[in-house]
Biopython code that builds the backbone (N, CA, C, O; Angstrom):
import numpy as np
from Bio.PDB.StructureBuilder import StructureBuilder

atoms = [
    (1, "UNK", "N", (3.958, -19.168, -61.434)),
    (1, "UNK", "CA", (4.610, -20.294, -60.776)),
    (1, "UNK", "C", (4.194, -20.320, -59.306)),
    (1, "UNK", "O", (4.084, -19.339, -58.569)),
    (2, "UNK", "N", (3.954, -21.770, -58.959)),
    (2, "UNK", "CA", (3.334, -21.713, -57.511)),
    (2, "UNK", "C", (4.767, -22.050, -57.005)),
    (2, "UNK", "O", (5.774, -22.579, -57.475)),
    (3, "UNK", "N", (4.213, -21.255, -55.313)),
    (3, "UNK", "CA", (5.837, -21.153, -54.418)),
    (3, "UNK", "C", (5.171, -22.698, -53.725)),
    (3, "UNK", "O", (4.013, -23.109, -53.804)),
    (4, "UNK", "N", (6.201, -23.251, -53.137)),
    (4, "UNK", "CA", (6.690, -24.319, -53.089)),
    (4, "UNK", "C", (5.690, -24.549, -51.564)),
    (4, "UNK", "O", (5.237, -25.680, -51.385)),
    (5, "UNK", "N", (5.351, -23.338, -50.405)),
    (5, "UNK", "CA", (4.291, -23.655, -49.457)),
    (5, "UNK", "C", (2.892, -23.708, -49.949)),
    (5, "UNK", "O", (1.953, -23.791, -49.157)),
    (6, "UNK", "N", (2.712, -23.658, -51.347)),
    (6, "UNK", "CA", (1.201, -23.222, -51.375)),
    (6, "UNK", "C", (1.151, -24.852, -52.630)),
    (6, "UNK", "O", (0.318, -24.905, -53.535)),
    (7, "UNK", "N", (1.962, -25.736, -52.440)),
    (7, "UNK", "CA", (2.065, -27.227, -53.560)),
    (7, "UNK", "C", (1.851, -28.245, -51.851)),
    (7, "UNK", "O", (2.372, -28.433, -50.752)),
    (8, "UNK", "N", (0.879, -28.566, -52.579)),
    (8, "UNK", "CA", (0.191, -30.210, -51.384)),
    (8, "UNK", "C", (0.323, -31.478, -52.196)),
    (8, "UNK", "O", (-0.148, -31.686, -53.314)),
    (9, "UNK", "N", (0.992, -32.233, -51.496)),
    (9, "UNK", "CA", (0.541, -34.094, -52.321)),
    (9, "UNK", "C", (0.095, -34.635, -51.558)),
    (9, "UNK", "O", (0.312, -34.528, -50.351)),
    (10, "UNK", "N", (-0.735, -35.441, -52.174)),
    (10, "UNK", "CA", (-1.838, -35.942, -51.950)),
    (10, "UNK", "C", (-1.091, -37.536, -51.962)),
    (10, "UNK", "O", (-0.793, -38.149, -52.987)),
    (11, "UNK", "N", (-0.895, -37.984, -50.640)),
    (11, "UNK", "CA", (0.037, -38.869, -50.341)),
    (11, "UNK", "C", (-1.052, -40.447, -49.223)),
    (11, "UNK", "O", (-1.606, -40.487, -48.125)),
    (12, "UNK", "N", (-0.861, -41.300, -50.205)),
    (12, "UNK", "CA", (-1.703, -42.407, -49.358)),
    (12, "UNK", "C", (-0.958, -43.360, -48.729)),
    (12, "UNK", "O", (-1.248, -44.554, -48.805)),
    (13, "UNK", "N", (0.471, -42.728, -47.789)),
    (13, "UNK", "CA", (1.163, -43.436, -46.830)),
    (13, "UNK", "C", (1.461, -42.582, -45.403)),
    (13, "UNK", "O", (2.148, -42.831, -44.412)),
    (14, "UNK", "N", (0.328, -41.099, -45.920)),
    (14, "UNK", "CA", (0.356, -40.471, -44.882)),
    (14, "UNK", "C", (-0.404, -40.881, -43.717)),
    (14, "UNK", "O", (-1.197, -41.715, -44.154)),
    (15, "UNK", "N", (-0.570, -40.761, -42.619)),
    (15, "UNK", "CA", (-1.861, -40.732, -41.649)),
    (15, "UNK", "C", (-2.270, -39.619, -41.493)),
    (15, "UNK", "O", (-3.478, -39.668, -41.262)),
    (16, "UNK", "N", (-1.751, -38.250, -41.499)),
    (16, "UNK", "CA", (-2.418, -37.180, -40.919)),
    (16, "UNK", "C", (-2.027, -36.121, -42.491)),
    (16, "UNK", "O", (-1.585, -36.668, -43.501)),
    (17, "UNK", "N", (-2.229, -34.938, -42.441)),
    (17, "UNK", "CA", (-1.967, -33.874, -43.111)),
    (17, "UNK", "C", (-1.131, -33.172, -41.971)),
    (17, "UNK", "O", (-1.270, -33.309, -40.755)),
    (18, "UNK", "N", (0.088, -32.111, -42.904)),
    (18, "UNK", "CA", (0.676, -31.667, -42.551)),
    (18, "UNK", "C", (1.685, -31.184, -42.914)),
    (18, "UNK", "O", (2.342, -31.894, -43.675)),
    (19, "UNK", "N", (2.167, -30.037, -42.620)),
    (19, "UNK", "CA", (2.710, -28.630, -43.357)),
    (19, "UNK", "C", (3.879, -28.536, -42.219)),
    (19, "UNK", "O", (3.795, -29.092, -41.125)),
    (20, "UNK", "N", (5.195, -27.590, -42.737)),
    (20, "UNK", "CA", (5.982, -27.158, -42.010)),
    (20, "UNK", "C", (5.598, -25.388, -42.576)),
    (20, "UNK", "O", (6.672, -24.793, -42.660)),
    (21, "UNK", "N", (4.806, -24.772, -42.831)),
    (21, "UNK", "CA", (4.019, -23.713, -43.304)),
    (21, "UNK", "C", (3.251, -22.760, -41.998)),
    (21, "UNK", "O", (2.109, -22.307, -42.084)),
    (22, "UNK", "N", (3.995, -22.620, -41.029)),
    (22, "UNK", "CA", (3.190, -22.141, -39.432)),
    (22, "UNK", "C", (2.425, -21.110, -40.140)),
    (22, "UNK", "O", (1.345, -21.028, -39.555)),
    (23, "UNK", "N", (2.480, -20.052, -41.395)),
    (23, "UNK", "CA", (2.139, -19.194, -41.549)),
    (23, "UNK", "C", (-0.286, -19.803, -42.163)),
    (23, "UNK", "O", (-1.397, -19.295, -42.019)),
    (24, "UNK", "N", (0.347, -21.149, -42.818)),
    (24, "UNK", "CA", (-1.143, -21.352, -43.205)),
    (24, "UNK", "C", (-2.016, -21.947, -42.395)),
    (24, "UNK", "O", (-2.927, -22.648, -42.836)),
    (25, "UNK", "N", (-1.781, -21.675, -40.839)),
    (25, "UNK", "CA", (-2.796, -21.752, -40.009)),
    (25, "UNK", "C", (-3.587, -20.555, -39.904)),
    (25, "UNK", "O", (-3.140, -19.409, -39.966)),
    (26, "UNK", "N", (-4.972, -20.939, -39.716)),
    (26, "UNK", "CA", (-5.963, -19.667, -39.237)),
    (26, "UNK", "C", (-5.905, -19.621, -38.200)),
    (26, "UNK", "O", (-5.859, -18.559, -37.580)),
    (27, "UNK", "N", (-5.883, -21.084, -37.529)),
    (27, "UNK", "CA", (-5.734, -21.491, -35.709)),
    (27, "UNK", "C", (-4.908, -22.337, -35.620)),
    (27, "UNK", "O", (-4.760, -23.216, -36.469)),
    (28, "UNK", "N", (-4.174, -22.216, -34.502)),
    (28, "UNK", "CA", (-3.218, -23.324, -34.389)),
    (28, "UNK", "C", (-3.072, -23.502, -32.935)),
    (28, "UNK", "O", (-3.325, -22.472, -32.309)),
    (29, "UNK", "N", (-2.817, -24.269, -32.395)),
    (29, "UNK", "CA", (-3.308, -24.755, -30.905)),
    (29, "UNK", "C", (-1.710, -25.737, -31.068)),
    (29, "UNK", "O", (-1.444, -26.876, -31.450)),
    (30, "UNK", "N", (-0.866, -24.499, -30.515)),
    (30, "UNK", "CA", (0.481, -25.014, -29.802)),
    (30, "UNK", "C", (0.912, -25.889, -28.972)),
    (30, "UNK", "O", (2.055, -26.341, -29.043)),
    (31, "UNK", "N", (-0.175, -26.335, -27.844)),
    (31, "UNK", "CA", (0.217, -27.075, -26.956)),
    (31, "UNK", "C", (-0.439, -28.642, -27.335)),
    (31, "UNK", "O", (-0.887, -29.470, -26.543)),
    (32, "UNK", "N", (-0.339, -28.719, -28.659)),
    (32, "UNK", "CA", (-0.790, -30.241, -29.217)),
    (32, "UNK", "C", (0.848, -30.649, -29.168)),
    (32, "UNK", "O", (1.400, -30.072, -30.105)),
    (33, "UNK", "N", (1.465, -31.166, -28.665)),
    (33, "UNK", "CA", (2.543, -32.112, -28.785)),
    (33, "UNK", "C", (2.604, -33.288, -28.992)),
    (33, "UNK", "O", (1.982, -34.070, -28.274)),
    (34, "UNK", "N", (3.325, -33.684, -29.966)),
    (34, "UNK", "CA", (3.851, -35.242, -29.987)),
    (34, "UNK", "C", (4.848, -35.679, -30.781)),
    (34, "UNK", "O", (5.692, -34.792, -30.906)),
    (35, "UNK", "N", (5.087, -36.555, -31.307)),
    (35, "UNK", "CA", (6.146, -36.837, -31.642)),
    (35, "UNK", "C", (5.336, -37.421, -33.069)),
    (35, "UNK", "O", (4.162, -37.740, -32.879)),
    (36, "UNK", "N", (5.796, -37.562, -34.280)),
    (36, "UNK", "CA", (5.606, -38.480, -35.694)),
    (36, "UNK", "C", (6.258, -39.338, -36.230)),
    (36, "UNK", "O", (7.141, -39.644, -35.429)),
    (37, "UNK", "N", (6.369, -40.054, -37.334)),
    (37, "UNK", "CA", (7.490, -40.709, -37.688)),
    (37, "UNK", "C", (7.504, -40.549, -39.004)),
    (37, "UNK", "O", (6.423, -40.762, -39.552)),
    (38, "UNK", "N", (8.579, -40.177, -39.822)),
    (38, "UNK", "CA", (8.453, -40.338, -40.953)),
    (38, "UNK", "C", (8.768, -41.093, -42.315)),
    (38, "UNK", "O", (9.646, -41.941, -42.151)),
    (39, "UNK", "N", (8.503, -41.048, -43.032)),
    (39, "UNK", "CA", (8.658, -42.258, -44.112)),
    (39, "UNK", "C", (10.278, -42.578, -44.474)),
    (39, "UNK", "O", (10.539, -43.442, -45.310)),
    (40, "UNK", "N", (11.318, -41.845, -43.807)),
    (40, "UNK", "CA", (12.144, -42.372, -43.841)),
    (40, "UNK", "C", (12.932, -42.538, -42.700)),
    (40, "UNK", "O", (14.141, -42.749, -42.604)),
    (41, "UNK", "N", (11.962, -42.397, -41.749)),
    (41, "UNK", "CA", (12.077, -43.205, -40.154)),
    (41, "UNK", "C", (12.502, -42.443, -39.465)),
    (41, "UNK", "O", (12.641, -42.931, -38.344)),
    (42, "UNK", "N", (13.061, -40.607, -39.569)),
    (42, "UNK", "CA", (12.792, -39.861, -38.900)),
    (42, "UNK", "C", (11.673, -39.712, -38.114)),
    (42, "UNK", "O", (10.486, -39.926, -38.358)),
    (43, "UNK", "N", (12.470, -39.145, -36.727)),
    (43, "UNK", "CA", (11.036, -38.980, -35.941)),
    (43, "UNK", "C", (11.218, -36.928, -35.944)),
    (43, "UNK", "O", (12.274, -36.301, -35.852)),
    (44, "UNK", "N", (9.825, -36.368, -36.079)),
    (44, "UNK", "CA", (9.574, -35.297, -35.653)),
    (44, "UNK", "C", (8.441, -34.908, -34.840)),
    (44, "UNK", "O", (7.308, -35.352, -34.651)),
    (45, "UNK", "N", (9.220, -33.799, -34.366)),
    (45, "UNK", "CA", (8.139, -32.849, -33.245)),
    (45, "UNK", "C", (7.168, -32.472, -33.930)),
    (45, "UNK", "O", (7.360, -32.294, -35.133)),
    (46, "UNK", "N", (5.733, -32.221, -33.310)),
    (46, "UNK", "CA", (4.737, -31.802, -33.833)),
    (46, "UNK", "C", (4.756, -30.306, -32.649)),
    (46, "UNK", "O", (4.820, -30.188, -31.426)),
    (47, "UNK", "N", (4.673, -29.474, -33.664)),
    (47, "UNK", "CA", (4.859, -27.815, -33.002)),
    (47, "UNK", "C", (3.294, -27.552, -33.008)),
    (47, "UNK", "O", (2.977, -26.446, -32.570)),
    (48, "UNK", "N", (2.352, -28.304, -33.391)),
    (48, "UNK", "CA", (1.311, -27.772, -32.850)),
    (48, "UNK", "C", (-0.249, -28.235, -34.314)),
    (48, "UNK", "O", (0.012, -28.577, -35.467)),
    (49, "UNK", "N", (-1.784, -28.077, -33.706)),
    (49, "UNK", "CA", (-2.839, -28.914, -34.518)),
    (49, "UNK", "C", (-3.888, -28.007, -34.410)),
    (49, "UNK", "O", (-4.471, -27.607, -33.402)),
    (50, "UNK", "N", (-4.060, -27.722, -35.654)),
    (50, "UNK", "CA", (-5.340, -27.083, -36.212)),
    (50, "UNK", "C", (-6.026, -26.911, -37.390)),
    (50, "UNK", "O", (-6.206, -27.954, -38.019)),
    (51, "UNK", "N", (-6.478, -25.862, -37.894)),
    (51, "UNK", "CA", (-6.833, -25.355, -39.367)),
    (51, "UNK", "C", (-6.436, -24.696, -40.029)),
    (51, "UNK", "O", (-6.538, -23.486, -39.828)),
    (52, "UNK", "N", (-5.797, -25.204, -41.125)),
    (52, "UNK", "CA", (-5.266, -24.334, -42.284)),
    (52, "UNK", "C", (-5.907, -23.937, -43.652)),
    (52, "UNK", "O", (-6.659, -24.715, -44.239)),
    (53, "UNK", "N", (-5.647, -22.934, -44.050)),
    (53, "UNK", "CA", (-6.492, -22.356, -45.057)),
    (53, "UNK", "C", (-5.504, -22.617, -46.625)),
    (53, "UNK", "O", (-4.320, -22.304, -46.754)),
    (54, "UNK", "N", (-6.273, -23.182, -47.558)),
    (54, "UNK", "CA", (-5.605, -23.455, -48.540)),
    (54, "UNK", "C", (-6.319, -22.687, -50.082)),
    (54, "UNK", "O", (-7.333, -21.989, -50.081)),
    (55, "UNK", "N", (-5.733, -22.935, -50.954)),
    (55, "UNK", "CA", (-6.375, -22.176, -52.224)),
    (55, "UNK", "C", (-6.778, -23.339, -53.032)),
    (55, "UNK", "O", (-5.956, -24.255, -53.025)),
    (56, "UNK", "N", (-7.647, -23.488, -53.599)),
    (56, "UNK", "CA", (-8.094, -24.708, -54.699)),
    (56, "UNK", "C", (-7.621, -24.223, -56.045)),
    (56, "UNK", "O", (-6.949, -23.192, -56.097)),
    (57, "UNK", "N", (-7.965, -24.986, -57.284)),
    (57, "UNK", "CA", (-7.210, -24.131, -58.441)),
    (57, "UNK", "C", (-7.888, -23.028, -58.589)),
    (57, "UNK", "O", (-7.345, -22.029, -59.060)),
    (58, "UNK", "N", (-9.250, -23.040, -58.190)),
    (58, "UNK", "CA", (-10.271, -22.035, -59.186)),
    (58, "UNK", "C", (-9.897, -21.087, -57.982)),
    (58, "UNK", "O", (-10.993, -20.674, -57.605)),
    (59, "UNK", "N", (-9.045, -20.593, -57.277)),
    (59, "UNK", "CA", (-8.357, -19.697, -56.181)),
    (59, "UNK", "C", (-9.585, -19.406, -54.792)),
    (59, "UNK", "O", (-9.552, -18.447, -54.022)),
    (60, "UNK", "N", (-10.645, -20.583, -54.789)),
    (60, "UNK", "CA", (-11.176, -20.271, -53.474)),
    (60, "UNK", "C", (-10.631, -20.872, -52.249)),
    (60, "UNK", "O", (-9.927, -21.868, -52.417)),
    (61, "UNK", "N", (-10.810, -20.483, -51.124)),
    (61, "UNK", "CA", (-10.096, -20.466, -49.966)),
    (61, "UNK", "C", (-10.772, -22.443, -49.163)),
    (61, "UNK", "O", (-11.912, -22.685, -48.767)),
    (62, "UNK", "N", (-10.199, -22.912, -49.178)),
    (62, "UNK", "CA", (-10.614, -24.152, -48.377)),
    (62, "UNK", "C", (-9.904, -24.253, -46.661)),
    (62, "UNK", "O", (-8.673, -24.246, -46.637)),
    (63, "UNK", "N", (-10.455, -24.322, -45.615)),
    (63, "UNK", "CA", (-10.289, -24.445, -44.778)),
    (63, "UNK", "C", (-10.264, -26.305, -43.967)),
    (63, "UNK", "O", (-11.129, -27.047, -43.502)),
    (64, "UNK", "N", (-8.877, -26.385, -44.156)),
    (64, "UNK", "CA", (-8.823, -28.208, -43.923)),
    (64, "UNK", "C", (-8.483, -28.600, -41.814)),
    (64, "UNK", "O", (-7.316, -28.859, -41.519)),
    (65, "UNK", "N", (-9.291, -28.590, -40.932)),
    (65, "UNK", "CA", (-9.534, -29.462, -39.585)),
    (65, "UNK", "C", (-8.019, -30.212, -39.728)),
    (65, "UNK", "O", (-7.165, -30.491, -40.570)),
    (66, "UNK", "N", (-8.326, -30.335, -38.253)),
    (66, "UNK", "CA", (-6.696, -31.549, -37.819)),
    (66, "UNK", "C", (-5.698, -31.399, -38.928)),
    (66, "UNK", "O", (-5.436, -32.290, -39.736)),
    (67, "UNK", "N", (-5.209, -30.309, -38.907)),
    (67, "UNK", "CA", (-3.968, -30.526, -40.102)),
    (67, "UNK", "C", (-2.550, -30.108, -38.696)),
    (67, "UNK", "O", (-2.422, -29.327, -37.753)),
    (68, "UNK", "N", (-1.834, -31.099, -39.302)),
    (68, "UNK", "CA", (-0.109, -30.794, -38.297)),
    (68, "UNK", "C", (0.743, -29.822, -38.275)),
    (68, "UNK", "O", (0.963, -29.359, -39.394)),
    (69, "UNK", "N", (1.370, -29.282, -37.321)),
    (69, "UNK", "CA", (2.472, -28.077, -37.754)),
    (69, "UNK", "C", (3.835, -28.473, -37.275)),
    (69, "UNK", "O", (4.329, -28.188, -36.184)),
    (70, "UNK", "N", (4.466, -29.289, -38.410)),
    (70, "UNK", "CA", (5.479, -29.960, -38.228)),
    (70, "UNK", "C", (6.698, -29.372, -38.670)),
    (70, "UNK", "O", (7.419, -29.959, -39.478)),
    (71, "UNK", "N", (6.887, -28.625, -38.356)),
    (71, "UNK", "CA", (7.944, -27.307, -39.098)),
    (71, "UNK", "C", (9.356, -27.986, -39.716)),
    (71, "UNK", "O", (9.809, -27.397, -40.698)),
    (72, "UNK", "N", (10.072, -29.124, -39.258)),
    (72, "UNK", "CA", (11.436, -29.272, -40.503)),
    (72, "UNK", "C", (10.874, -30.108, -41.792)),
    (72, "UNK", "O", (11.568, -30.820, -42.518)),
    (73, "UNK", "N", (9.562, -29.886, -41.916)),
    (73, "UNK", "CA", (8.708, -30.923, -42.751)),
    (73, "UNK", "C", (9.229, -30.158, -44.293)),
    (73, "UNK", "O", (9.234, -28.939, -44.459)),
    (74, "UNK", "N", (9.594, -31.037, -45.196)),
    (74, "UNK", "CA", (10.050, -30.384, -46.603)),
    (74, "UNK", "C", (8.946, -29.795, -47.761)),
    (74, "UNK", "O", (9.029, -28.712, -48.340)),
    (75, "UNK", "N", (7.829, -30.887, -47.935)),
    (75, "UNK", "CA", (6.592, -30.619, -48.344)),
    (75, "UNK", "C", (5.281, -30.840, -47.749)),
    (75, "UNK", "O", (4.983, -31.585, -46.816)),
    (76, "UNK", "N", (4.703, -30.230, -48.301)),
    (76, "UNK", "CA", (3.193, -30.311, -47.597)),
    (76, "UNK", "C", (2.363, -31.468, -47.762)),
    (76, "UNK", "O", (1.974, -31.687, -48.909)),
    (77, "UNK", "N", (2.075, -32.111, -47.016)),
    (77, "UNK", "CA", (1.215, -33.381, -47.109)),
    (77, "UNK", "C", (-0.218, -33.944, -46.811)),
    (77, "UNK", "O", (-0.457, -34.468, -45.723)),
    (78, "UNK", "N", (-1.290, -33.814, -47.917)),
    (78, "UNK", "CA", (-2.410, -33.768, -47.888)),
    (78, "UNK", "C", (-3.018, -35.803, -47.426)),
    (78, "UNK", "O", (-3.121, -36.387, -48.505)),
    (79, "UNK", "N", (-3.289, -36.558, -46.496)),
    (79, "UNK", "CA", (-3.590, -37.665, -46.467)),
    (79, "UNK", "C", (-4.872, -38.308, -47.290)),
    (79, "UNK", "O", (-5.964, -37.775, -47.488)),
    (80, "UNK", "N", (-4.447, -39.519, -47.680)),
    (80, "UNK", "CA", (-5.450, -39.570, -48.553)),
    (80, "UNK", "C", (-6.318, -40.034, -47.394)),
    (80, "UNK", "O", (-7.076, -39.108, -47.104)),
    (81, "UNK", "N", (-6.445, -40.718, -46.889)),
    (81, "UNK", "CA", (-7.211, -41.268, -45.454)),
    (81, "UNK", "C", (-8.206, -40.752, -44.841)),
    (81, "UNK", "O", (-9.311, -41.285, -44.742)),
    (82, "UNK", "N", (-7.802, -39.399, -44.268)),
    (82, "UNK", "CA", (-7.959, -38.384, -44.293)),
    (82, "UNK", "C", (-9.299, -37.728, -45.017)),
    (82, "UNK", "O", (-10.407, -37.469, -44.547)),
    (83, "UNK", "N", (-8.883, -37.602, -46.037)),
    (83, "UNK", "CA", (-9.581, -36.725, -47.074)),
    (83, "UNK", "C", (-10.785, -37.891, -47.273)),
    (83, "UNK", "O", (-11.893, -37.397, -47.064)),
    (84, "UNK", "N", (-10.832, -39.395, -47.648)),
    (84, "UNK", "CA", (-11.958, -40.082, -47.586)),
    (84, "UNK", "C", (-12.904, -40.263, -46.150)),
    (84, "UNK", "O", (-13.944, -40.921, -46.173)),
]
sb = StructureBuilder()
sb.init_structure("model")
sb.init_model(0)
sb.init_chain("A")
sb.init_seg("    ")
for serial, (resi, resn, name, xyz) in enumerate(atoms, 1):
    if name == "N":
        sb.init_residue(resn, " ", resi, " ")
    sb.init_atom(name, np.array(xyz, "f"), 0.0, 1.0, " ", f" {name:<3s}", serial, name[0])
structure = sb.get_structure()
């Protein structure tokens, strides 16, 4: 059973990617601040922007650029936008 930080959706109302997961950064560059909004019109802090390391099914390591560290974030959110 996969734990619930290591499940991404693949969401095409996102703009960015982004995790409340501080632990799946390789780098994370803290002093990225800003503010987001979210799909149910919450606004959150962005704690910080970098690269996070993820597992694919076949368990190799993918390293995904500009991903968010939005920490009261519930699930992880892969953009489709993004990704094209």
């Amino acid at each position: 059973m996969q734990k619930s930080q290591d499940l991404w959706y693949v969401d095409n109302g996102c703009s960015n990617r982004m995790t409340g997961d501080k632990s799946s950064f390789v780098q994370l560059d803290e002093s990225t601040k800003l503010n987001i909004t979210l799909a149910d019109g919450r606004t959150q802090e962005v704690a910080g922007k970098e690269t996070i390391a993820m597992k694919d099914k076949n368990g190799f390591t993918k390293y995904v650029q500009d991903s968010l560290c939005v920490l009261d974030l519930a699930s992880n959110l892969l953009s489709v936008g993004q990704l094209i």
